[in-house]
Every structure is written in C-alpha cells, then in structure tokens.
C-alpha positions, 0 to 999 in steps of 0.5 A, a space after each residue: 294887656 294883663 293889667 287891664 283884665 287884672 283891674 276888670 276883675 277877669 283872672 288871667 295866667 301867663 305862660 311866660 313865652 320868650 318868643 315864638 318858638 320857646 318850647 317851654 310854653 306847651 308844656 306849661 299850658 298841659 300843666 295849666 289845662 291839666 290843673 285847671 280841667 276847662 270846659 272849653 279852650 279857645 285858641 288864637 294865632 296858629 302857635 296857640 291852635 296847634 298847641 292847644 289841639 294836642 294837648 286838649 286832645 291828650 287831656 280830653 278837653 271837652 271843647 276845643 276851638 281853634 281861630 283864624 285872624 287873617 288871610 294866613 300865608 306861610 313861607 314854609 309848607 311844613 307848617 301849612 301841613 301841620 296845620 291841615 293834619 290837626 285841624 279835624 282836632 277841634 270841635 270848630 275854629 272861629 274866623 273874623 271874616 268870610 274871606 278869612 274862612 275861604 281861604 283857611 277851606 282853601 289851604 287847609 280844607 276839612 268840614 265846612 261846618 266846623 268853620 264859623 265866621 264871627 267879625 271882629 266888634 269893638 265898643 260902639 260908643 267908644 268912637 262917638 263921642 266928641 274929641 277932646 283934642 284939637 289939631 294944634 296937639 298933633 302938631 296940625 293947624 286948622 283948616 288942612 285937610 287930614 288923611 290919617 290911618 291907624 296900624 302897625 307899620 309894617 310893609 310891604 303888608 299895611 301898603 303904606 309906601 303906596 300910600 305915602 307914593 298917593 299923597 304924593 300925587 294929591 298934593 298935586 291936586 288943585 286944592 290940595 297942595 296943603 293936606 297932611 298925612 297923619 299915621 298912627 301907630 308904630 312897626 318895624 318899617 318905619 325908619 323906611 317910611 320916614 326915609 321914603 317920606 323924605 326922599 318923595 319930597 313930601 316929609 313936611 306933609 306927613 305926620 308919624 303919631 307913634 303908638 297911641 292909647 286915644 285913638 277914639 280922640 284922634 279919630 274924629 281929626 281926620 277927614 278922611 280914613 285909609 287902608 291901604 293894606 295889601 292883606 287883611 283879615 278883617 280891618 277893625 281899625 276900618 270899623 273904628 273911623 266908621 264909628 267915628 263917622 269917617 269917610 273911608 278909602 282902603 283897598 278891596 282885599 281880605 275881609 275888608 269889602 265886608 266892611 266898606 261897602 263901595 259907593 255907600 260907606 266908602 271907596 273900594 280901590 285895587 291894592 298897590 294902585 297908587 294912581 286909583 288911590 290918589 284919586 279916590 281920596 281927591 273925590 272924597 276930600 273935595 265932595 263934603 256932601 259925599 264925604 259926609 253921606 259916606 261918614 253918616 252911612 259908615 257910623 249906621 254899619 259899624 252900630 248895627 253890624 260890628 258892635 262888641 254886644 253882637 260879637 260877644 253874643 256869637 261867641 256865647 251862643 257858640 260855646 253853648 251850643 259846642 258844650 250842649 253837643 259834649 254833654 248829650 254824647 256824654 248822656 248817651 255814653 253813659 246810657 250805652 254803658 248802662 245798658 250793657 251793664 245790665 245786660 
C-alpha cells in the first residue's frame, strides 16, 4: 500500500521487517523515532503496540497510542502477560468495536478511560455507485441468485466451511436449486474449501473470485451478503454491502451486532449453526420485499454511522485532546520549576 500513500502525497517510511519476530525492526523504529521526534505514535497490531510503548517510553514521546483490531486470543500467555505489563505505557489505545474494548478490559484490564472505541469507516460513495460489470464477467449467468462475502480465507476463523455446509442445505430449497456462492478474496484454506466444495457436491455451485481490487463493483452483483465468521472485531467488509444496499446475514459475534441490526439491516445468526444459517439466507432470498427493506435501512447505517469523515474526525479529535493534556503538564512543569528557581 505504500505506493498508494507515495501517489497521495503522505511520506511514508518502512522498516523493512522480514516476518513477525525480525528483531532488527525495533531498533530501526527507535532510530526513526529518535530522528524524527513525533509528537504523537499511534500503534497498530500487537507487535507494533509493545514496541512502540518501550521505545516511546525510553524517547519520551509525547503521546503514545496503542490499538486493538479484534477479539484478540493468544496461544501463549507470556504474550497476554507482556501485554498487560505495558499497557498503562500509553496515554490510550484505540478499539474498532465495543466488543473489542470489552474483552481487551477483560484480559488486559488497566483504566477504563484509557480505552476509546473509534469504528472502523470506509469511503461512503465508494459503494454507491453503479457497477460496471455484469454477472457474465465473473462467470455467472442472469437470473441466479448470488450469495457472495468477501474475506481472507482462512479457517476455521471466517467460517466458511459452515458456509459452504449452508449452501448445501439451500440448494435444497424449493427455488433455490440454482443459487451460487460467490467468495471474494484468497487466504491460506483455500485448497481446503475448494476441496470441501468438492466433496459436498456443490462445486458447480461455487465461485472462488480470488483477490480483487474492485470490490465496490462486485458488490452491487450479489443479492444477498454474509459473514459467517466465527471471530470479528469489527466486520468492515459488512459496512462495505451495507453501503452497497445489500441485504446481510453474518453471524452475532465480535463487533459484528454493532453493525447488523437484527430484524432492521439484516439477520443475526449463532455461529457455526449451518441449519439457522441455510435458513436466514432462504428467508432473505425468497422475500424481495424484506430483502430490499433490509438493503435500503443498511445503506442509511453505514452513510450515517461507519463513513471515513466520522472516523477520521474521532481520530482528530483524539490526538488533540491527548496532545492539549502534554502541553498543559508541560506548561505546569516548567511553572513549578520556575517557582523553585525563584525561591
């Protein structure tokens, strides 16, 4: 993505990192803070959080930020504990959801102040225009009804093998003998999908779209939209079919009932029940008029709560108000220094 920011104008500098654990990445990011002298450093993913914590900590950065993404779970509790023992290091960690900052309260704990829930937004009028493709173009022809998600294929997280066990079971349905399953996006599972796809007989009914960079034209082919992951954070390619007027269907996990609103935008289902999930895509797909409602009072949530402007103005607002705090403490320092001097 670096060559996007490069093109808008944003100065970017990498690190380099050749994996997760490359030891060599913390000390360059002490040169480059130390170079640099930032004002304020706001961390994302857990790596980032507690590197950035100790060395801001040793620079004595003004504002330190940390950020969590997701229902975080770790396999080892050496990591939960490093967490924990650095956290009260910043001056506050943002969260993308309230489930998020509920569970972070719950493993982590610390001052509830310090954690600030600012949702995810994307480019509202990204997703409202027209599309210019046609079914033909993925390889799907007119009149099938389409159930598509886009995400990173990678299980048992995503819960696509309850999905692809759902449309099983849809195909059954009476109308529905010819709907087709359209997965955007690539990941580690799947050769397994493809293989599970194969072996519940339903292949010729599935569509792996790969990785795409049009999304926003993929979108408006679907009639209806789900995510049936088993963790979320927050869901933000949910936001993205609401603001394509898409109907949704995902399961009530994570940060993911902040953004469907049962009975309103969408339907809530329990995760990994393959039954409830066949079902609520049958009542979508064979009720235009609540599939539409459902499509019209999703694009209305996403304009007014999930837009890029009311993200990025929370973020504003929140290193303003971080920094105002700096400078006042360091208004009164040198206030009580001046006093004692005098003395």
């Amino acid at each position: 993505m670096g060559g996007e920011f490069r093109d808008r104008g944003i100065r970017i500098l990498a690190l380099g990192g050749m994996g997760k654990w490359d030891v060599r990445v913390p000390f360059r990011l002490w040169r480059v803070l130390r170079r640099e002298q930032p004002d304020i450093v706001h961390a994302f993913l857990f790596l980032a959080n507690i590197a950035s914590r100790i060395i801001g900590r040793v620079l004595k950065v003004p504002v330190v930020i940390g950020s969590y993404r997701g229902v975080e779970i770790y396999g080892k509790w050496p990591l939960a504990l490093i967490d924990r023992v650095t956290s009260s290091w910043v001056h506050a960690s943002t969260c993308c959801s309230w489930a998020v900052r509920r569970s972070v309260l719950a493993r982590i704990g610390g001052e509830k102040g310090k954690y600030v829930v600012i949702h995810n937004g994307i480019d509202i009028l990204r997703f409202e225009g027209k599309t210019s493709l046609s079914r033909a173009d993925i390889g799907i022809c007119d009149g099938v009804p389409i159930i598509g998600t886009v995400c990173r294929l990678d299980e048992p997280v995503k819960g696509i093998t309850s999905l692809l066990q759902a449309v099983q079971r849809l195909l059954n349905m009476p109308g529905l003998g010819h709907a087709r399953l359209l997965l955007v996006g690539d990941g580690p599972s799947r050769c397994k999908l493809e293989d599970l796809a194969k072996v519940l007989g339903i292949a010729d009914h599935v569509v792996f779209a790969g990785m795409r960079r049009d999304v926003e034209k993929i979108l408006p082919l679907m009639d209806l939209f789900v995510s049936p992951s088993q963790y979320e954070g927050f869901g933000i390619a949910i936001v993205e079919a609401m603001a394509a007027a898409r109907p949704v269907v995902a399961t009530a996990v994570g940060g993911i009932p902040e953004i469907v609103i049962r009975g309103e935008t969408g339907i809530l289902v329990p995760p990994g029940d393959v039954a409830e999930l066949a079902d609520a895509m049958c009542r979508v797909l064979t009720d235009p008029k609540t599939s539409a409602a459902y499509g019209s009072a999703g694009m209305r949530r996403a304009r007014e709560q999930f837009s890029m402007a009311t993200a990025t103005k929370r973020h504003e607002d929140l290193y303003e108000n971080l920094f105002s705090v700096y400078a006042i403490q360091e208004r009164q320092k040198i206030g009580v220094a001046g006093s004692a001097s005098q003395s």
